[in-house]
BARO-235768 format. One line per 10 residues: number of its first residue (from 1); for each residue x, y, z of C-alpha. Coordinates in steps of 0.1 Angstrom, whole numbers, plus 2048, in hexadecimal, padded with zeros to 3 digits. Example, Ala and Ser with C-alpha at 12.3 -4.5 7.8 and 13.67 -1.06 7.14 Angstrom:
BEGIN
1	87B 7D3 84E ~ 889 7F5 847
//
This chain:
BEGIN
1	D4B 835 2C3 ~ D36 853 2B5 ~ D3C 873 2BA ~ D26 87A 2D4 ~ D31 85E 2E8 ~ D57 86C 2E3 ~ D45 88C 2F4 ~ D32 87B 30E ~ D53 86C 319 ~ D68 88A 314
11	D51 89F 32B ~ D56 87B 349 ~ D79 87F 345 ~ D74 8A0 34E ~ D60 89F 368 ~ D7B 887 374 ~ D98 89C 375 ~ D83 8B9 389 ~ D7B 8CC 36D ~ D5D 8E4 360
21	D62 8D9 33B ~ D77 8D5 31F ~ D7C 8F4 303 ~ D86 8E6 2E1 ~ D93 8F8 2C3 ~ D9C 8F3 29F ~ DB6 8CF 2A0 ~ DB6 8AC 2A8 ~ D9F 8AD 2C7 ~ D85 8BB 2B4
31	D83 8A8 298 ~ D81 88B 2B1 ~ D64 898 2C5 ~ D52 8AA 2A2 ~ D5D 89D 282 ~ D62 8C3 27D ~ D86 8CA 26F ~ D86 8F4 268 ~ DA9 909 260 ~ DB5 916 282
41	DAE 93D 27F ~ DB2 959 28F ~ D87 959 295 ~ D82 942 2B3 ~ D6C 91F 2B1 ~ D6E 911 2D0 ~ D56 8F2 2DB ~ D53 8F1 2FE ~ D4A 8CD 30F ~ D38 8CE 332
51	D32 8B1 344 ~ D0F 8C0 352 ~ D06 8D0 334 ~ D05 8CB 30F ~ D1E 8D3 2F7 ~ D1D 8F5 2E5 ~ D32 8FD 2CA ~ D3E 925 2C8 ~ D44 92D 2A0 ~ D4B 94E 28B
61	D25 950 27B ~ D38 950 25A ~ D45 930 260 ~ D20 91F 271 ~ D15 90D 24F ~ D36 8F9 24F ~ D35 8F0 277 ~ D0B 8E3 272 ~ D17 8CD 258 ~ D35 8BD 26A
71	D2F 897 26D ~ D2C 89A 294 ~ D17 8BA 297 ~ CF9 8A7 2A0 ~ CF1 8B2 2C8 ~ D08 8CD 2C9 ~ CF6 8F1 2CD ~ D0D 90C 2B1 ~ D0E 92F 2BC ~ D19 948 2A5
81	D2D 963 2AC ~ D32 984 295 ~ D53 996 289 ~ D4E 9B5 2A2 ~ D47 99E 2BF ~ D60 992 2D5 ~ D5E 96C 2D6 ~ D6C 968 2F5 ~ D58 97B 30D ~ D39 96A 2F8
91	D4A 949 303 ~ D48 95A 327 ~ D22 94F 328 ~ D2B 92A 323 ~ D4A 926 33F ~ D3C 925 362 ~ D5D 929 37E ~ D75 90E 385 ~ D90 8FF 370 ~ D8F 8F8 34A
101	DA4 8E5 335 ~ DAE 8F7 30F ~ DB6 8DE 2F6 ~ DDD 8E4 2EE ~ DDD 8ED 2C9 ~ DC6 90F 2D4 ~ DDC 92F 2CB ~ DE8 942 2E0 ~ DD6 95C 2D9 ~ DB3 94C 2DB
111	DC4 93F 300 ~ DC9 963 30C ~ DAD 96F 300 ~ D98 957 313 ~ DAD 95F 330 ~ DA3 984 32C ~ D81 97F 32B ~ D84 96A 349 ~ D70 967 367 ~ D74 94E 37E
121	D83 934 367 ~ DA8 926 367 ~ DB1 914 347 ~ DCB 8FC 343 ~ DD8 8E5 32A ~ DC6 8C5 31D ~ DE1 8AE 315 ~ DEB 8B4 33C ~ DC8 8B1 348 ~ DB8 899 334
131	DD6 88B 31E ~ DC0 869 318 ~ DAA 87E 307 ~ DAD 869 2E5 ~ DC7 850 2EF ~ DB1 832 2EF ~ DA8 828 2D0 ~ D89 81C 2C3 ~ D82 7FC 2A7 ~ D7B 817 28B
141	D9B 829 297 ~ DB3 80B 29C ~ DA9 803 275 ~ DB1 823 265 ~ DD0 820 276 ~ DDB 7FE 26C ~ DD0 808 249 ~ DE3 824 24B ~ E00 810 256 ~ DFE 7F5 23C
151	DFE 811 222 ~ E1D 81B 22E ~ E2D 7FA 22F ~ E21 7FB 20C ~ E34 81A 204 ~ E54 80E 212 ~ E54 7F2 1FC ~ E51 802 1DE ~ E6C 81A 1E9 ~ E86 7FE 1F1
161	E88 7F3 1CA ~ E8A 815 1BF ~ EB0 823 1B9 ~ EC0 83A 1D5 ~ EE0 83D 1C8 ~ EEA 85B 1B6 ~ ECA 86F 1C0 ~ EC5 88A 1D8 ~ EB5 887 1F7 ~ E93 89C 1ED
171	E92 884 1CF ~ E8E 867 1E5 ~ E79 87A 1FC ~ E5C 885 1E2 ~ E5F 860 1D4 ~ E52 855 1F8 ~ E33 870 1F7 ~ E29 864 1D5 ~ E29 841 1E2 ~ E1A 848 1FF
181	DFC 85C 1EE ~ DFC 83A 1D6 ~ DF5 826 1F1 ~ DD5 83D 1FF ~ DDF 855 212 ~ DD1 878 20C ~ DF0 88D 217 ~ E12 882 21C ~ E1A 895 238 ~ E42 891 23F
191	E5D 880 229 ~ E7C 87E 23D ~ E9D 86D 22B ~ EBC 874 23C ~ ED9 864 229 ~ EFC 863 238 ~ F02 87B 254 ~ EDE 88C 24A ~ ED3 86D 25C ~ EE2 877 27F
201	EC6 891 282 ~ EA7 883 28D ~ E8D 89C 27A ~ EA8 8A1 25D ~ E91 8B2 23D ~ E98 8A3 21C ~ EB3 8B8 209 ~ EC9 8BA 1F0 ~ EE5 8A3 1F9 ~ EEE 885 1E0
211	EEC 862 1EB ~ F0D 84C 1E5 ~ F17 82B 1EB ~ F17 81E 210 ~ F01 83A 21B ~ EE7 82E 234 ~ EC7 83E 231 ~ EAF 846 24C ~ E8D 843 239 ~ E70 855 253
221	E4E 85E 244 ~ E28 85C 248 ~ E0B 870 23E ~ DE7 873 243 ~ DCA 858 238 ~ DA7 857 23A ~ DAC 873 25D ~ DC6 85C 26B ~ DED 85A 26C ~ E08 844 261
231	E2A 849 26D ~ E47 830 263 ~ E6C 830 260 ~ E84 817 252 ~ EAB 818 24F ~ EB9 80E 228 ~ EDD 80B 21E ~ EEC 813 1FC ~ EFF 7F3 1EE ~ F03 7DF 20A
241	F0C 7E5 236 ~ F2A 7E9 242 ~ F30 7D3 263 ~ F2B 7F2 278 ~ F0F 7FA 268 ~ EFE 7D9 268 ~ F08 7D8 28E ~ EFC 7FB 295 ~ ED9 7F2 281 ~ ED3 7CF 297
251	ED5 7E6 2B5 ~ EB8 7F8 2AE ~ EA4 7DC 2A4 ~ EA6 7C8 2C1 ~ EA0 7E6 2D7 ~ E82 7EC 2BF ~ E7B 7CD 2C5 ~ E80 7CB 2EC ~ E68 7EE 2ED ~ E4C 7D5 2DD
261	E50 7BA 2F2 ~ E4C 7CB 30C ~ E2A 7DD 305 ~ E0D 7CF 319 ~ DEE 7DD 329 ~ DFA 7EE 34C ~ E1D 7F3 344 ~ E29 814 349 ~ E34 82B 32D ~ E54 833 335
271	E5A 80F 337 ~ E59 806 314 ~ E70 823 311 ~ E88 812 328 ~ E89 7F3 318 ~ E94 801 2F5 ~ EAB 816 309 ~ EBA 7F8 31B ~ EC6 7E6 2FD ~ ED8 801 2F0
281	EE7 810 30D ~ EF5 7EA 314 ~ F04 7ED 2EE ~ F15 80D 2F9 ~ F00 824 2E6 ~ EEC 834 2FE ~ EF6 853 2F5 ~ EEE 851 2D4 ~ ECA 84D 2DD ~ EBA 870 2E4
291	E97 872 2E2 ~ E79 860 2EF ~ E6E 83D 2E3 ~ E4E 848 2D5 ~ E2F 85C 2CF ~ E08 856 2D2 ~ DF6 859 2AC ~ DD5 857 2A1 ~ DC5 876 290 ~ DE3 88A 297
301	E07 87D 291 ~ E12 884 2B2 ~ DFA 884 2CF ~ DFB 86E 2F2 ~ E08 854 304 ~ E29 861 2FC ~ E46 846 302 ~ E62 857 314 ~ E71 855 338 ~ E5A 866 351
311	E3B 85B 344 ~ E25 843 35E ~ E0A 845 348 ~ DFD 81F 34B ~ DF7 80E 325 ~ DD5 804 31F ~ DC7 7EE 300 ~ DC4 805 2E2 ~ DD7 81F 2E9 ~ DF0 81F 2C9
321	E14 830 2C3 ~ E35 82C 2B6 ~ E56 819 2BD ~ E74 82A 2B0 ~ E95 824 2BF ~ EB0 833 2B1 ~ EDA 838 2B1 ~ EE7 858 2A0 ~ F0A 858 29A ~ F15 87B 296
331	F21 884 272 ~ F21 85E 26A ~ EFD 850 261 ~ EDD 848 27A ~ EC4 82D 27C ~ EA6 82F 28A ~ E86 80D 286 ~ E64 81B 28A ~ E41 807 28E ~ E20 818 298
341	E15 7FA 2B1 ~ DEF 7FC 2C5 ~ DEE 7ED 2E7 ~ DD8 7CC 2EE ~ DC6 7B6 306 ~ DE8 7A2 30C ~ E06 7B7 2FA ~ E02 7C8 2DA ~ DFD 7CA 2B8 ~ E14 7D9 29A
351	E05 7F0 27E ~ E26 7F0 26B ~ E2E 7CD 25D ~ E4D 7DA 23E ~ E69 7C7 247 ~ E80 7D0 263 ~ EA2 7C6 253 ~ EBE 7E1 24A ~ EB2 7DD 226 ~ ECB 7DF 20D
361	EBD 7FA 1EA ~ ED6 805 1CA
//
C-alpha cells in the first residue's frame, strides 16, 4: 500500500467515525502515512488529513528541505512556518469546526496549544477514535515483521550456547543487543534478563546481579529492523529445572499456546486473553498473572489491538501482536513465552519460530 493510499484511507476512516480530519505529529503514525520520521521538538509539524481536502503538511521552515524529501511527500502541500510565528493559530487556517482526532504521541504542549488557538474544534485522541489506524497490516508490512521476527529467533539461539553462569545480568543483556544487531537489526531497543527473583518483575532492567546455578532466567528483548519491531521472550534455566519449575514453565506454554489456538478472524480481543488466562487460573496461578496477554506491533513496539479483558475489538486478517502469558512468583523466579503472531484468513500465523521449551544454558 503506498503512502498516499495509507492517507486516502486514513482520511475514510475518518470520515467514518464523524470526524473533520486527522492531525499527525512526529511518531509512528506519521511515518506510516509519510515516510517522514523527524525528532519530536518543541517546534510543531503537524500533518493534517481531511477527508474533503488534500493533505497539507505544517513544518518549521528550517526543517521544509527534510519534509519535501520524505519518501511519501509526493501530494502533500508543505507550509512553512517561522520561529516568531505561532504554529498553532497558522494551523487555525487549516481546521474547519467539529471534532478532530490528535495522534497520541503529540506533547502536551503542542495539544494545549492547539486547544488555545481553538475555534470551533474539539480534539480528541486517535488511538480512541481511530485505534485501527495501522492495525492491519499490509504484504510489505507482514514481511518486515516476520523478518524481524526470524532475526530474533536467530538471536535467541546464539544466546542459549553462550555461558550464563557466573555473569551479571547486564552481561547477558548487552550479549543479546550485539546478537540482535548481528542478525540485522538497526537498534536493539530493550534487553530485559531477569534472573532469579529479578524475574518476578515484568519490565525488570538488566543489572548487576550474578547469575548462579538453578536460576531461571526471563530472557525479553527486541529492537528495531528495517522501520519494523521484533519483540520476543523466552524463559532459560541454569543447569537443569527443578520439578516446580519445569511445572510452573509448562503452564505458560500451554496457555501460550491456548491464546494461539484460539486466534481467528472475528474473535474478540479479550478473548484470546481469556483463553491464556483460563489455563492458568485452572492451575491455580491466576494470581500470578497480572498483565494483559498482548500488544499490537508493527512500526512501533506497542500499538493496537491490544489483548486484554475489555477489549471487543473484532480480530481481522493481518492485524499482528504478541502472546505472552506469564506466572511471577514473588521473590522466587517468573516465566513468561512470548511470540509476535499476525492474524489470517482461517487462524494465524507465528513470526517467532525459537523453540518454546524451558531450555536448559551453563
Amino acid at each position: 500500500m503506498s503512502y498516499g493510499e495509507r492517507r486516502r484511507r486514513a482520511a475514510e476512516l475518518a470520515e467514518q467515525a464523524g470526524l473533520e480530519g486527522l492531525l499527525v505529529t512526529p511518531g509512528g503514525d506519521l511515518a506510516y502515512l509519510t515516510g517522514y520520521a523527524p525528532l519530536p521538538l518543541e517546534r510543531l509539524t503537524v500533518l493534517i488529513v481531511r477527508p474533503s481536502r488534500d493533505p497539507l503538511m505544517l513544518v518549521p521552515q528550517l526543517e521544509c528541505p527534510g519534509a519535501a524529501a520524505a519518501p511519501g511527500a509526493t501530494g502533500i502541500e508543505l507550509v512553512g512556518w517561522l520561529d516568531g510565528d505561532d504554529p498553532y493559530l497558522a494551523a487555525q487556517r487549516f481546521l474547519g469546526p467539529g471534532r478532530w482526532a490528535v495522534t497520541d504521541q503529540t506533547w502536551a504542549s503542542h495539544v494545549m496549544g492547539l486547544q488555545r488557538a481553538a475555534g470551533d474544534q474539539v480534539f480528541e485522541a486517535a488511538s480512541e477514535a481511530l485505534p485501527l489506524l495501522r492495525a492491519v497490516k499490509d504484504a510489505d508490512e507482514l514481511a518486515a515483521l516476520r523478518a524481524a521476527g526470524a532475526a530474533a529467533d536467530a538471536a535467541f539461539s546464539d544466546m542459549v550456547v553462550m555461558p550464563f553462569e557466573g555473569r551479571r545480568e547486564s552481561q547477558v543483556a548487552a550479549d543479546l543487543a550485539d546478537r540482535l544487531r548481528a542478525h540485522g537489526h538497526q537498534s536493539a531497543d530493550f534487553t530485559i534478563v531477569g534472573s532469579g527473583p529479578n524475574g518476578t518483575s515484568p519490565h525488570h532492567e538488566a543489572g548487576e546481579r550474578v547469575i548462579v546455578a538453578d536460576d531461571v532466567v526471563v530472557l525479553d528483548f527486541g529492537g528495531h529492523m528495517d522501520g519494523y519491531c521484533s519483540d520476543i521472550t523466552r524463559t532459560v534455566v541454569v543447569r537443569g529445572p527443578s520439578t516446580e519449575q519445569a511445572e510452573v514453565h509448562a503452564v505458560v506454554r500451554a496457555a501460550q499456546q491456548a491464546a494461539f489456538d484460539a486466534v481467528a478472524p472475528g474473535v474478540a480481543c479479550q478473548d484470546v486473553d481469556r483463553a491464556a488466562r483460563a489455563v492458568i487460573e485452572e492451575a491455580g496461578y491466576g494470581e500470578r498473572f497480572a498483565h494483559r496477554t498482548g500488544h499490537g506491533i508493527g512500526l512501533e513496539v506497542h500499538e493496537p489491538p491490544y489483548i486484554v479483558e475489555g477489549n471487543v475489538t473484532a480480530l481481522q486478517p493481518g492485524m499482528t501482536f504478541s502472546i505472552e502469558p506469564g506466572i511471577y512468583l514473588t521473590e522466587r523466579f517468573g516465566v513468561r513465552i512470548e511470540d509476535i503472531v499476525a492474524v489470517t484468513a482461517d487462524g494465524a500465523k507465528r513470526f517467532n519460530e525459537a523453540p518454546r521449551d524451558l531450555a536448559i544454558v551453563g
